[in-house]
Every structure is written in structure tokens, then in C-alpha cells.
DRENLUM-800885 format. One line per 3 residues: number of its first residue (from 1); for each residue x, y, z of C-alpha. Coordinates in Angstrom, 2 decimals, decimal comma, always signed. Each point is the difference from the previous one (the first is absolute). Example, Ala and Ser with C-alpha at 12.3 -4.5 7.8 and 13.67 -1.06 7.14 Angstrom:
<atoms>
1	+12,30 -4,50 +7,80 ~ +1,37 +3,44 -0,66;
</atoms>
This chain:
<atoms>
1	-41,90 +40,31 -37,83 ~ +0,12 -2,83 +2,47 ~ +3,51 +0,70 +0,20;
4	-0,32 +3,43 +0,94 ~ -2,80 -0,14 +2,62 ~ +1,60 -2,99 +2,26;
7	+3,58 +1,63 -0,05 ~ -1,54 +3,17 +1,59 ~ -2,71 -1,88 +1,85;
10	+3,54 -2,03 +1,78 ~ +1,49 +3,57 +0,42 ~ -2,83 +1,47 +1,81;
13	-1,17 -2,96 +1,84 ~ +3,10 -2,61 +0,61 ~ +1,39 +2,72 +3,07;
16	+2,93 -2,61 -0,07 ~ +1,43 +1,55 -3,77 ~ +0,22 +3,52 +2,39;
19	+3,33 -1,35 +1,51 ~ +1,01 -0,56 -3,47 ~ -0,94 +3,05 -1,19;
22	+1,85 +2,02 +3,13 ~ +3,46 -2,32 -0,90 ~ +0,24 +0,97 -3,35;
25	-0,90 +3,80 +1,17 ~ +2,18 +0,14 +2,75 ~ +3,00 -1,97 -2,57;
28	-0,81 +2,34 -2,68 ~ +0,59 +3,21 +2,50 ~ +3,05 -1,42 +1,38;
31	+1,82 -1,05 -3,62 ~ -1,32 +3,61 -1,19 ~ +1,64 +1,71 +2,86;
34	+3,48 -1,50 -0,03 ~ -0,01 +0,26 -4,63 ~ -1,10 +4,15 +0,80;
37	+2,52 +0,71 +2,77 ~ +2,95 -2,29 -1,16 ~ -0,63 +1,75 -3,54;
40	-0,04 +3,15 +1,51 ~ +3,42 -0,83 +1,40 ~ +1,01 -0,62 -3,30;
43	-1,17 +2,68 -1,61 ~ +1,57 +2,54 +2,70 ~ +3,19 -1,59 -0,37;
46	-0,36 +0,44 -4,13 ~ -1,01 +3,35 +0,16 ~ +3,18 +1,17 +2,60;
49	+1,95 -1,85 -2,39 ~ -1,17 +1,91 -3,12 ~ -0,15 +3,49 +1,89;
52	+3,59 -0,28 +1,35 ~ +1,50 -1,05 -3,72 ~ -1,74 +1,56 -2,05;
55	-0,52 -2,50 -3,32 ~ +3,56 -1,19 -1,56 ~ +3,24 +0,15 +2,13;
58	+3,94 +0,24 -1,34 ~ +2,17 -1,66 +2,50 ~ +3,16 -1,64 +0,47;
61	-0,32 -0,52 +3,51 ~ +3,33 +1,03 +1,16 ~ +0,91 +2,75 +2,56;
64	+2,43 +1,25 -2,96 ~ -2,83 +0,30 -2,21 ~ +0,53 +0,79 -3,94;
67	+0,61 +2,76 -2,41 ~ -1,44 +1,73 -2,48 ~ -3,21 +0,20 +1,41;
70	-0,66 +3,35 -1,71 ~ +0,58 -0,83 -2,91 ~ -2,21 -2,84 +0,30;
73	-3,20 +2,32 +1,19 ~ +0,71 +2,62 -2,52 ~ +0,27 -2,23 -3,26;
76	-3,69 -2,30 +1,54 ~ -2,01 +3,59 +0,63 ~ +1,31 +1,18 -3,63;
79	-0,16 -3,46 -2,10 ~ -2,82 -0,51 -2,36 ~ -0,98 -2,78 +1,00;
82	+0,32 +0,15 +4,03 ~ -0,43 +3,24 +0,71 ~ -3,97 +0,27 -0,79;
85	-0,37 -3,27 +2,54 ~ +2,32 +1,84 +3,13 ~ -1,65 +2,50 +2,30;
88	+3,24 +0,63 +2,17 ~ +3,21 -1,88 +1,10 ~ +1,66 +1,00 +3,24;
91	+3,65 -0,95 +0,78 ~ +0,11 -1,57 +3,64 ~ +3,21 -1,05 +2,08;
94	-0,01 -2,67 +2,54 ~ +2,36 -0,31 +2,81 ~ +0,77 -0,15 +4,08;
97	+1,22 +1,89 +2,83 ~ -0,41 +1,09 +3,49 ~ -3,00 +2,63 +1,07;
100	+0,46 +1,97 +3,33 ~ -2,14 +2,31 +1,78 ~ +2,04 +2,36 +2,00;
103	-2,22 +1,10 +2,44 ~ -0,64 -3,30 +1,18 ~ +3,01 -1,97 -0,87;
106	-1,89 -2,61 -1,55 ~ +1,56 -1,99 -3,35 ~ -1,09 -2,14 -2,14;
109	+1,06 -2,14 -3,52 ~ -2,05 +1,75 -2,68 ~ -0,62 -0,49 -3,58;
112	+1,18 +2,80 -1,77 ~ -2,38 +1,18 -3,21 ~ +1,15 +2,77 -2,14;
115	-3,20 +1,27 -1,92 ~ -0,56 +3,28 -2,49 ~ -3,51 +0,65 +1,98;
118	-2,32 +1,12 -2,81 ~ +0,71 -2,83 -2,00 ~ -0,30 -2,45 +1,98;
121	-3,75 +1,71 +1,13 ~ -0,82 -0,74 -4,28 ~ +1,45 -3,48 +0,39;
124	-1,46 -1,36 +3,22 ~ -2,00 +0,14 +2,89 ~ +2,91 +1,63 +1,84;
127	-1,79 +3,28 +0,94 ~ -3,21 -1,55 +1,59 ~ +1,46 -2,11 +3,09;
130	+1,45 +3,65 +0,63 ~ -1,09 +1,25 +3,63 ~ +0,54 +3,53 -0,29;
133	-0,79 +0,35 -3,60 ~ -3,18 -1,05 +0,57 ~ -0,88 +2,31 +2,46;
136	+1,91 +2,98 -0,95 ~ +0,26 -0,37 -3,92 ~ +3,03 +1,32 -1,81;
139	+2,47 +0,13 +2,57 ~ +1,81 -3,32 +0,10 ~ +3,33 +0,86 -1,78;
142	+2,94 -1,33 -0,17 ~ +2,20 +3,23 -0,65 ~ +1,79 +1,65 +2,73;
145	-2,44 +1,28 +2,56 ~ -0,52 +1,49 +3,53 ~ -1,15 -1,26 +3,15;
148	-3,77 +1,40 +0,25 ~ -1,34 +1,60 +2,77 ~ -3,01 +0,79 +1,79;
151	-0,76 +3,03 +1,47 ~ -2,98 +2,08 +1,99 ~ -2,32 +1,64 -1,79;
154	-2,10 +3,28 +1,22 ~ -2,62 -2,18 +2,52 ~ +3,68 -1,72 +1,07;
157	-1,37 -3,06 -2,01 ~ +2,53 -2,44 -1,50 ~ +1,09 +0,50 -4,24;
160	+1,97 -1,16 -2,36 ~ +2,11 +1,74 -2,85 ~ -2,54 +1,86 -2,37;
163	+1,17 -2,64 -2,93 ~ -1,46 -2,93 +2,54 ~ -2,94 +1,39 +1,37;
166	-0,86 +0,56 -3,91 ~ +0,38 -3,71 -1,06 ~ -1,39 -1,34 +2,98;
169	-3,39 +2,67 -0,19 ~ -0,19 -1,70 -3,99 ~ -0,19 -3,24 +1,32;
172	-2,19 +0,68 +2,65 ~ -2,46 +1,44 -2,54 ~ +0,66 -3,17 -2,25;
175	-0,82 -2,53 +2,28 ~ -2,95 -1,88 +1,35 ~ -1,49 +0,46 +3,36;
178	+1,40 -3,96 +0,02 ~ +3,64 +1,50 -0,68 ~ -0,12 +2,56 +2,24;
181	-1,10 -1,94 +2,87 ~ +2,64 -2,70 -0,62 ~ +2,80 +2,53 -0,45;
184	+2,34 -0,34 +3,31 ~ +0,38 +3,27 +1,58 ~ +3,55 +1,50 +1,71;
187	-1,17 +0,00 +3,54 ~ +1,90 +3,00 +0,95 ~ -1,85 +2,43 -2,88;
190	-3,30 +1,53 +1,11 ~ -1,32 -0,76 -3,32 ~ +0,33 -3,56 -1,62;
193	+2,91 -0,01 -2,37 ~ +1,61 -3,61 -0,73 ~ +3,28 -0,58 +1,21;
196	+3,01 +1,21 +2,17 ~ +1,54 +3,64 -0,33 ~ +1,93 +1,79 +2,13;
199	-0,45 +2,76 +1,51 ~ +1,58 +3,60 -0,42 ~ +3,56 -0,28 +2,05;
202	-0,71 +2,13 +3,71 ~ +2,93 +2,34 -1,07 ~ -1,73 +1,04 -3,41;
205	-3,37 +0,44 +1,46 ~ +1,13 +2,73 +1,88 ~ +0,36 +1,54 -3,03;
208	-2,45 -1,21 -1,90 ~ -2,94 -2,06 +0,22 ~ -0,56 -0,53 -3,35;
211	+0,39 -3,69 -1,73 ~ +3,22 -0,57 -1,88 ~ +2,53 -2,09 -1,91;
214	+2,93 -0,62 +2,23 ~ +3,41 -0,51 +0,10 ~ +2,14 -1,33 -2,83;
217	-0,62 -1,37 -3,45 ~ +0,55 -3,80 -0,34 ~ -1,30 -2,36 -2,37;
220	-3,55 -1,60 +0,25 ~ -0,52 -3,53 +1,06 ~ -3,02 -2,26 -0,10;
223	+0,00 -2,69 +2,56 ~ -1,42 -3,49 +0,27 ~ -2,95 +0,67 +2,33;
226	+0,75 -3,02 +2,19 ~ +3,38 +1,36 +0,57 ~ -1,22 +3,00 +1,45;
229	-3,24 -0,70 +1,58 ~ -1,64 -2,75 +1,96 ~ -3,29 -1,22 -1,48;
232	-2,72 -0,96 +2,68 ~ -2,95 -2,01 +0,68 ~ -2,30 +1,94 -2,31;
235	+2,29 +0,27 -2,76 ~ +1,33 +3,82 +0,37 ~ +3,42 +0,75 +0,61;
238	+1,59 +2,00 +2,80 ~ +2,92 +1,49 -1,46 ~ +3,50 +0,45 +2,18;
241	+1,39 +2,97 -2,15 ~ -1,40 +3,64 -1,01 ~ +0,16 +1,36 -3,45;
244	+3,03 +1,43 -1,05 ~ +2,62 -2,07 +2,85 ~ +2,74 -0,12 -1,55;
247	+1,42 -3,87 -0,60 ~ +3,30 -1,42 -0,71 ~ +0,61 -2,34 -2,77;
250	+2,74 -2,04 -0,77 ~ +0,87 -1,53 -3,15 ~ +2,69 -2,83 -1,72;
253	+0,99 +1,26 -3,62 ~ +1,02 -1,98 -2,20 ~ +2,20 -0,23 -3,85;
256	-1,39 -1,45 -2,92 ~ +2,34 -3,03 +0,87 ~ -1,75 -0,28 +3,09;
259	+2,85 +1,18 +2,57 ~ -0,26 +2,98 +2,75 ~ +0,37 +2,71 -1,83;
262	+0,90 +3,34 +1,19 ~ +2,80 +1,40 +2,43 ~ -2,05 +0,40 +2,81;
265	-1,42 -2,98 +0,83 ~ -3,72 -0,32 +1,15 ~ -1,66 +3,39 -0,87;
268	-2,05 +1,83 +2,75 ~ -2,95 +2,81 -0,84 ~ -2,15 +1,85 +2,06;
271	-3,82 -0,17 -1,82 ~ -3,62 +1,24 +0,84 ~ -2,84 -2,12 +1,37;
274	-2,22 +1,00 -3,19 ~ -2,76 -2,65 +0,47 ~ -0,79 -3,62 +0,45;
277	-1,07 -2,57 -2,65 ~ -2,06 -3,00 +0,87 ~ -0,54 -2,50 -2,90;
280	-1,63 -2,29 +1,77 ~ +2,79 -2,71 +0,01 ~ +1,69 +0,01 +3,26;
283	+3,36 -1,40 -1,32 ~ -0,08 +2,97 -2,01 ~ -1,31 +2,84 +2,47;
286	+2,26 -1,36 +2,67 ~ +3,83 +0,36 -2,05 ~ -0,81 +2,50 -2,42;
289	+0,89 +3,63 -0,03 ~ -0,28 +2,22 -3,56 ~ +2,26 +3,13 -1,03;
292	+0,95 +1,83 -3,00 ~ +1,33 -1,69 -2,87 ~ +2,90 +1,95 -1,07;
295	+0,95 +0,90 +3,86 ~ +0,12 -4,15 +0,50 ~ +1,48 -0,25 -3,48;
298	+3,17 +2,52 +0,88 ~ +0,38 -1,50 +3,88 ~ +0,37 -3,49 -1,86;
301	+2,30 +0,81 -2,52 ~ -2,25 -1,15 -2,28 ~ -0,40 +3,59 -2,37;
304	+1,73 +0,32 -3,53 ~ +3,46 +1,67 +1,47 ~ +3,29 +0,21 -2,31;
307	+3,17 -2,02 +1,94 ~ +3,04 -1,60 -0,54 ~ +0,86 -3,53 -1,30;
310	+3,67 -1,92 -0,15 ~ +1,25 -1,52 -2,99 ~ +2,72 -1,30 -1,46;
313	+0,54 +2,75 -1,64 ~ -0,48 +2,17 +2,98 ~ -2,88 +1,81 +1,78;
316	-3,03 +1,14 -2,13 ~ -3,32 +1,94 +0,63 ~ -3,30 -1,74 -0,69;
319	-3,19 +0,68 +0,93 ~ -1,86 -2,38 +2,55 ~ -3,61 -0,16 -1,10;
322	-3,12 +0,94 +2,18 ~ -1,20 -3,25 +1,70 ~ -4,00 -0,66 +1,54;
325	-0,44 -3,96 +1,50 ~ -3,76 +0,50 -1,79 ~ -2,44 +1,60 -2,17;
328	-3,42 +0,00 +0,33 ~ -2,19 +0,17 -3,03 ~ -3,91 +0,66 -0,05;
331	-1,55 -0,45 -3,23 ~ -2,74 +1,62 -1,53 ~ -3,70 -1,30 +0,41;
334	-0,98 -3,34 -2,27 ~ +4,07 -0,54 -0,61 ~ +0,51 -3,48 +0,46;
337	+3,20 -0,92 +1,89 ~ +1,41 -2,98 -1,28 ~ -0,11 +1,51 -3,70;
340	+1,74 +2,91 +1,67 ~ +2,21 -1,69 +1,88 ~ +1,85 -1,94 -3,19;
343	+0,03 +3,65 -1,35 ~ +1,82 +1,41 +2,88 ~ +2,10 -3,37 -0,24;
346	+0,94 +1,35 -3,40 ~ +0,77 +3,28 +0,34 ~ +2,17 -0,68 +3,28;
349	+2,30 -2,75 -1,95 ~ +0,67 +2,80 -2,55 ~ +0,95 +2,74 +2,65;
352	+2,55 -3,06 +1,72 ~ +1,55 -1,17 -3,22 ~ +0,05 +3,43 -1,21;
355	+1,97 +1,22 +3,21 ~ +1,34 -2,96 +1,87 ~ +3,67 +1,12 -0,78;
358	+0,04 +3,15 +2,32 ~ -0,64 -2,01 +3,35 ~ +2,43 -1,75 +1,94;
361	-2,92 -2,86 +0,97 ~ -1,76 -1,25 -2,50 ~ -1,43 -2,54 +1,80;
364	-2,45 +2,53 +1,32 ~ -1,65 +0,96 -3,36 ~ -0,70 -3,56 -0,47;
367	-1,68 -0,60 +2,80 ~ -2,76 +2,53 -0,46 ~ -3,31 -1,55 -0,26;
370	-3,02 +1,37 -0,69 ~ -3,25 -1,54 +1,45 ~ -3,38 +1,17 +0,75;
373	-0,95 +0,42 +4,09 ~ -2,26 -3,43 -0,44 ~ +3,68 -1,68 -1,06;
376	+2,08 +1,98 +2,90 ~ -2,45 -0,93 +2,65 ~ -1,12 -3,94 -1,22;
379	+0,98 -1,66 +3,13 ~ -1,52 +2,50 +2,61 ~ -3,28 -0,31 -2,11;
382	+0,33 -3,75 -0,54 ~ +0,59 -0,58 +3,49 ~ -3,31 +2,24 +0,72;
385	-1,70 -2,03 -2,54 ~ +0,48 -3,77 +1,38 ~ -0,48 +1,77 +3,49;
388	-3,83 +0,66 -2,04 ~ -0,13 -3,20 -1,55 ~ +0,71 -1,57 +3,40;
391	-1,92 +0,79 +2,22 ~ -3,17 +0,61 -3,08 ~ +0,61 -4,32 -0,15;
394	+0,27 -0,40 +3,83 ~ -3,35 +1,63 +0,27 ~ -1,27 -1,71 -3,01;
397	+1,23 -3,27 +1,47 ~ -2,33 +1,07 +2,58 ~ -3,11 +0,65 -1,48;
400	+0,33 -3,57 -1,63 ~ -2,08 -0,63 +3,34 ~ -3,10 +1,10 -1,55;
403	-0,09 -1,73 -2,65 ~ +0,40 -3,21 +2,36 ~ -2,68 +1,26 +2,49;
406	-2,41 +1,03 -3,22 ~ +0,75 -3,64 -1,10 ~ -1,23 -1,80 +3,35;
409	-2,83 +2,12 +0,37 ~ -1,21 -0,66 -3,30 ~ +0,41 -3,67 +0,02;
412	-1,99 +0,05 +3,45 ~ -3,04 +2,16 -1,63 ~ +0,10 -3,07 -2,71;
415	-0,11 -2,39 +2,80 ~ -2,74 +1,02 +1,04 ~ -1,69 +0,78 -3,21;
418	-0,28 -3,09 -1,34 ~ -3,55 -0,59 +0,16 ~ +0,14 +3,61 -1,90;
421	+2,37 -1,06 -2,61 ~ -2,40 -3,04 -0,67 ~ -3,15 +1,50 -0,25;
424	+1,97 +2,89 -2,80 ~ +0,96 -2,94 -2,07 ~ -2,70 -2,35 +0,39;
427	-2,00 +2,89 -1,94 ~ +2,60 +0,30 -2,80 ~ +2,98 +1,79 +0,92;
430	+3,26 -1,22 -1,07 ~ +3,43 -0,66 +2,28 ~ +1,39 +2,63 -1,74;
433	-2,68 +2,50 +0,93 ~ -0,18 -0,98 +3,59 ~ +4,15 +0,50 -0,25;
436	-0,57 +3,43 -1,30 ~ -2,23 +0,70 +2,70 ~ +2,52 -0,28 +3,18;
439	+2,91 +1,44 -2,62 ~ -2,33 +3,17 -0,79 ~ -0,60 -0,11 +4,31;
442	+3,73 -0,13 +0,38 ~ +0,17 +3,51 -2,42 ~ -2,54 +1,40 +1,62;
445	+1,75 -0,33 +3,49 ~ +3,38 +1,19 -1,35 ~ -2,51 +3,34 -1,96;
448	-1,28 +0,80 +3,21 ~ +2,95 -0,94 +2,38 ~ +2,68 +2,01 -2,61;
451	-2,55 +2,77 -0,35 ~ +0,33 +0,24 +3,71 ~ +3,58 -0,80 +0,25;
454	+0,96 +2,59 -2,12 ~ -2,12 +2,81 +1,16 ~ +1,50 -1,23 +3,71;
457	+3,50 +0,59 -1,56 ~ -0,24 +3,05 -1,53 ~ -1,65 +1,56 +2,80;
460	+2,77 -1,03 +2,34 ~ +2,69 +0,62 -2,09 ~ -0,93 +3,98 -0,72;
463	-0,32 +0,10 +3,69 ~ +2,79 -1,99 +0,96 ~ +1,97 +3,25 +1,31;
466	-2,79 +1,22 +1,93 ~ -0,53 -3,75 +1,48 ~ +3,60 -0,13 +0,90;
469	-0,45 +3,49 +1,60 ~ -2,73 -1,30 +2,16 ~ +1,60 -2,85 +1,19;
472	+3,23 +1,53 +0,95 ~ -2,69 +1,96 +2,15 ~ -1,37 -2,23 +1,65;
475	+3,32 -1,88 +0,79 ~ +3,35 +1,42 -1,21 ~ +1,39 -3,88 -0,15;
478	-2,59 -0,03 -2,85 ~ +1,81 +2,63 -2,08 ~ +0,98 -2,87 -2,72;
481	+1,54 +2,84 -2,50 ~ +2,39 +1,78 +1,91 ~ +0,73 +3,30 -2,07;
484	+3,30 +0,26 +2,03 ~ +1,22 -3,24 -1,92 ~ -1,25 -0,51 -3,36;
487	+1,10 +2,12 -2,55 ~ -3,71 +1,53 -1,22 ~ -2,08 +1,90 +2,37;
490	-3,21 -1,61 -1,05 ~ -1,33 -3,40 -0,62 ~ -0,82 -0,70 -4,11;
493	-3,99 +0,43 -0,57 ~ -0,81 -0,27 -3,13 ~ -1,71 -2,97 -1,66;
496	+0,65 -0,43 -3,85 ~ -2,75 -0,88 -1,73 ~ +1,22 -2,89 -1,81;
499	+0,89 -1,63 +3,10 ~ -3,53 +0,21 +1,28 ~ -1,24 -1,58 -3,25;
502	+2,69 -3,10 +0,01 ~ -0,79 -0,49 +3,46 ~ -4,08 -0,39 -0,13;
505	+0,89 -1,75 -3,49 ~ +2,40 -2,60 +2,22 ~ -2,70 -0,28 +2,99;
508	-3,26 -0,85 -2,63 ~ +2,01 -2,62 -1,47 ~ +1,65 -1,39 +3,65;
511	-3,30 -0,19 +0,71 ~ -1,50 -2,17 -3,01 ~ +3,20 -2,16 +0,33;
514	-1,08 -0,66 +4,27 ~ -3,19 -1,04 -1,50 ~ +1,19 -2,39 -2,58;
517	-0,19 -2,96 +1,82 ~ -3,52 +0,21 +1,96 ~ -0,51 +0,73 -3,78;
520	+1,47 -3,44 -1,19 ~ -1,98 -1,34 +3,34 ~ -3,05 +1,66 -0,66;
523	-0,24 -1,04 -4,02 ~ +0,85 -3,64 +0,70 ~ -3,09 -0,63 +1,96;
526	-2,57 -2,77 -1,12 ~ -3,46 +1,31 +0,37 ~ -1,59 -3,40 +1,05;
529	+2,59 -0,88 +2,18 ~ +0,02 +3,82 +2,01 ~ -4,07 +0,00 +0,09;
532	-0,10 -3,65 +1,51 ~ +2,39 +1,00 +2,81 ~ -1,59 +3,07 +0,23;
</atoms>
């Protein structure tokens, strides 16, 4: 019990141990920080990863992409064995062009994505980095649409087109007084209603006031939302373009052997500002635009057609296959992927050998892999992960600088306890009792200083938005996370449990190991020789 009582006596009495128990707090805070925020980088980046994939992805990575893709998704959603372990498969074509707004003459180089819409919703997290989904659910399509209109209502109030005003009165009963109070608001609407519209044209007013659907039918496109719109300060986004502007894309097709294809050269359509997807990734949200499937599929050249081929023995029809550059595969909950994946291995090698004779490149059946979105992505994530790993060392490095001050602190409380340490084992005790006594004092600094250190770290890393907030108040050179820059709108604020255990685990036994040698110190002592100087 000796033991016990002088370790707490030195806590409570030695005022020195207090700078060793604020180091190890103020370490422990700092090291807790960096782990939660780093791994909430790495987390974010997983989870954009996963929800832009989906689980398992069929590539080839070629602009000419491969055949028999059909076939492929019919046989795995009817086989035994596969089907029970796929929840959908989406087909999903990959290429580049030209986007042009009209009205303002503006171009840019765009990645082109042909996506079947409703599919890819069951597949991925497509449908919720959707801006006008979200607030007016339901009418984000990709089929050939009209330009809508507001109009003036009986009070000469601002609507929209019956269909919107529904969706957008669902989600307005939906959400939380938090949602509704973030929701950005088109200024020029007397009541809030997110977005840009335009208004009814002055001719047709005349005639009517009522909201419409304009103009001509084109084809619905979904745009990167840092192509059209300018993210600020705070994160929102003021967008450059109203609903329903008509954009111009332009696009290179090409044959299965990887040559312009077609006799008109670069193909030119007219399409429908349908919404704006933010995933999060600006690489992604800043080249991307989406459309239809089967309209990108025919513009490319790229749909099952019947044409011509010479011979030697003369010209003969054959029929050029249906090509995608990807499909996207979400299994079904519990499925594990790898086991999957050598299925899917399987089952495509039998399609290619099965069918390889009816293309003209068979180089691009064999270079289909499959591989699951951890595989696809490795080297963004791994270079996330020694970004973690990194600066978690550089920190810990750090924090080696309380064990070192615990360590001098400790030797100078045995310094001057000697006379102490000589009366203890002049009675009896043993060097390895008055050892345990400074290593139990060491624990007890790095209980109470982790203790603190933790609660310290938690506490400022669940407010660290809020923090931020405040100091970009008080001085905007302060404003550390600019939301105009990095790619997620808010700073990572969770802490994971088992990092708060491993670190107060790490800091009780930094501690003991600071103490160790005023330990040593302390047990070699001679009683007779410490009470005669004493």
C-alpha cells in the first residue's frame, strides 16, 4: 500500500509532475487530432471511391472499349451461382469531347459518360451528389426534355411547372429545419426554391402567365457542378447556367480498331442542362458531364449495327457488336468480392473464348479485367494512406518530447528525494519496490495527463468546424480550410474509438518508460549512504 499512497501523495503534492502531466495531455490531444482528421481524409476518399464504382468493375481501359457486354450481364444475373450474389450491373462508356454553352460562348474539354440512369441510381451513389434531385425529387432525367419555365401566379408571385413545385413541396416536407435553412434559394423567386430557372419568355407572357415547358425537345444532360458553377467561400455554389439551357456537345467516335469512325467527322448535338452532379472529387466534378447511354452509344458508333466487310472473296455483311468501355457491378449485401470476382473471371473467359471469332480485335476481349473499386483506386488510397501515416509519425516524433521532459522531471523529484528513498528502505522496502513506486508515478501521470489529453481532443475535434468558423471570423487570413479549394466542404470530425483507446494505451506506457530511469536512480540508492548526506 506504500506504493499506492506515495505515487498519489507525489501527484498531488510534487506541483513539478503538473508540467508533466499537461505534456503528455497536450501530446495526447495533438497525436489524437491529426490520427481523427487524417483518418477522416481517408475514409472520405474510400467512401467516394466505393459510391462512384459501385463494388466490382469490368474494364479494358480503352476508348474502343469491348463487346459482348450483354451477354456478359445477362448470363451473371441468370447463373446459379452468381446471380443470387449480384444486385445490378450497369453498362458505362467512357470517352472525351468538347462542351459549349451557346449563350455564353464558353468551351471546355469534357469527359463524356454515357449512363442508363436508373441503374446506375441501384449501383452507386450517383443520384445523391444530384443538385436538383435533391430538391425537386423525380425530375432529373435524361430523356428528351423541355426547357422549364417559371411563370406568375394569381398574387403575381414567381412558380414553377406543376411537376416541380410538386417534388420540391415533398422535399420541403421531408426535410429538417437544418435542410431547409441550408438549402440555397434562386434570388429572383419570391419564395426560396434552389437553383436557376428562367423565366416565362416576354412574348409568351402576353399570352399567358402560366409556368411552362419551353421550346424544343433535346436530350438531358447532367453536368459536372464545377463546370457550371463557381463554389465560394462557404462552400455553396453560384451556378452560371439556368435549368433547361441548352448545351452543345461534341464528341470523337471511334471503330472497334480504334480509328475515326464515321463519315462526318467530330459529331455535334444540342442537349439540356438537366442537373449538376458533385461527387466530391474535384477532378471528377470539374471534366465530367453524364447523358444517356444508348444516345452516347449511337453518336459513337459504338451500338450493334449490321455493315460491310472486304474479303478476298469479296464484300460481306457482319454484324459489329454493341461496345460499353465499363460495367459496373454492385453486389448483394454480405457477398464477398474477391470470391466473386474469380467467378466473374470465369464466366467472362467463357463468353471471350466462346465468341472471340466474330470481332476484328481481339486484343480487346483480353484485356478486360475485372477488379473490385479497392483494386481500381489502390494508388489514390495508398497515396492518402502514407499522407496518414506521415504526418500520424511526424506528430508522434513529436510527442517523443514528453516522454523526455517526464524523464527529467522525474529524475529531479528523485534528486531530491533521497533522504525519502532512505528512510522507505531503511524500514524494509526493497529496490524493486521503491522502482515500482516512481514507475506506478510515471502511469499515473500518463492516466491523468491521457485522460485529459483525450477528452481535450475529442472536444476539439467535434468542434473543429465551428472553431475554424470562428477564426475565419475573427480574421479571414485565419480561414485555414478554404472550402473554395479542397475538395470536401467540411473538415473530418469524428474520433474512432479505437484510436482513442491506442492512444491513452501509447501515452500510460510513454509515460512509465520517461520514468524508467529516475526509477533505476531511485532503486539504486544505499540507505546509509542517502541518510548520512541527508
Amino acid at each position: 500500500m506504500y506504493k499506492l499512497f506515495l505515487c498519489l501523495r507525489y501527484l498531488r503534492k510534487r506541483r513539478i509532475a503538473f508540467f508533466a502531466v499537461g505534456a503528455v495531455c497536450l501530446c495526447v490531444a495533438m497525436v489524437l487530432i491529426v490520427v481523427s482528421v487524417m483518418g477522416g481524409f481517408l475514409q472520405m476518399v474510400k467512401d467516394r471511391s466505393r459510391g462512384m464504382l459501385g463494388d466490382l468493375v469490368v474494364e479494358n481501359e480503352t476508348l474502343q472499349g469491348f463487346p459482348f457486354y450483354e451477354d456478359f450481364i445477362d448470363e451473371i444475373k441468370t447463373d446459379p451461382e452468381l446471380g443470387p450474389r449480384i444486385h445490378e450491373a450497369t453498362p458505362v462508356i467512357i470517352s472525351y469531347g468538347v462542351l459549349r454553352f451557346p449563350r455564353t460562348m464558353i468551351t471546355k474539354p469534357v469527359q463524356i459518360v454515357g449512363i442508363n440512369l436508373e441503374e446506375t441510381y441501384r449501383v452507386n451513389d450517383f443520384k445523391k451528389g444530384l443538385f436538383y434531385e435533391k430538391y425537386y425529387p423525380g425530375s432529373t432525367a435524361l430523356a428528351p426534355q423541355k426547357d422549364p419555365c417559371f411563370g406568375l401566379g394569381e398574387s403575381n408571385n414567381e412558380i414553377l411547372p406543376p411537376d416541380l413545385e410538386a417534388g420540391y413541396q415533398k422535399w420541403w416536407s421531408e426535410a429538417s429545419e437544418e435542410e431547409r435553412a441550408a438549402a440555397p434559394i434562386d434570388e429572383r423567386l419570391s419564395l426560396p426554391r434552389p437553383g436557376l430557372y428562367r423565366p416565362i419568355p416576354q412574348e409568351r407572357l402576353a399570352v399567358s402567365r402560366e409556368p411552362a415547358w419551353l421550346g424544343q425537345d433535346m436530350d438531358g444532360i447532367i453536368i459536372g457542378t464545377d463546370i457550371c458553377a463557381k463554389r465560394t467561400s462557404t462552400g455553396r455554389y453560384e451556378r452560371y447556367y439556368s435549368r433547361g439551357e441548352p448545351v452543345q456537345l461534341t464528341m470523337v467516335p471511334l471503330s472497334e480498331t480504334g480509328k475515326l469512325s464515321g463519315g462526318s467527322g467530330m459529331p455535334s448535338e444540342l442537349f439540356r442542362y438537366a442537373d449538376d452532379s458533385r461527387t466530391g472529387v474535384y477532378d471528377i466534378d470539374s471534366l465530367s458531364v453524364y447523358v444517356d447511354f444508348k444516345k452516347l452509344q449511337y453518336i459513337l458508333d459504338m451500338e450493334e449495327r449490321e455493315t460491310t466487310m472486304e474479303t478476298p472473296e469479296g464484300e460481306r455483311k457482319i454484324t459489329m457488336q454493341g461496345r460499353t468501355t465499363q460495367v459496373q457491378i454492385k453486389l448483394t449485401a454480405g457477398t464477398d468480392p474477391l470470391a466473386t470476382k474469380e467467378l466473374l473471371d470465369r464466366k467472362w473467359a467463357q463468353i471471350r473464348d466462346r465468341r472471340i471469332h466474330e470481332v476484328r480485335a481481339p486484343e480487346l476481349l483480353y484485356q478486360v479485367t475485372i477488379r473490385t473499386w479497392e483494386e481500381k483506386q489502390a494508388r489514390f488510397i495508398a497515396a492518402v494512406e502514407k499522407e496518414k501515416y506521415l504526418v500520424t509519425t511526424l506528430f508522434g516524433v513529436i510527442s517523443l518530447v514528453a516522454v523526455f521532459l517526464v524523464g527529467c522531471i522525474f529524475y529531479m523529484i528523485v534528486q531530491q528525494k533521497t533522504r525519502d528513498i532512505g528512510i522507505i528502505k531503511s524500514v524494509g522496502a526493497t529496490s524493486f519496490g521503491v522502482s515500482n513506486i516512481f514507475l506506478g508515478y510515471g502511469a499515473a501521470v500518463g492516466i491523468v495527463g491521457g485522460a485529459l489529453g483525450v477528452g481535450l481532443g475529442w472536444l476539439f475535434v467535434r468542434n473543429i468546424n465551428e472553431i475554424q468558423a470562428l477564426l475565419a471570423r475573427i480574421d479571414p487570413q485565419l480561414n485555414v480550410w478554404n472550402a473554395e479549394v479542397y475538395a470536401f466542404d467540411r473538415i473530418p470530425d469524428q474520433v474512432q474509438l479505437q484510436d482513442m483507446v491506442v492512444i491513452y494505451t501509447i501515452a500510460i506506457v510513454a509515460s512509465m518508460i520517461g520514468s524508467l530511469i529516475a526509477a533505476v536512480r531511485a532503486a539504486m540508492v544505499w540507505p546509509v549512504e542517502a541518510l548520512r548526506y541527508e
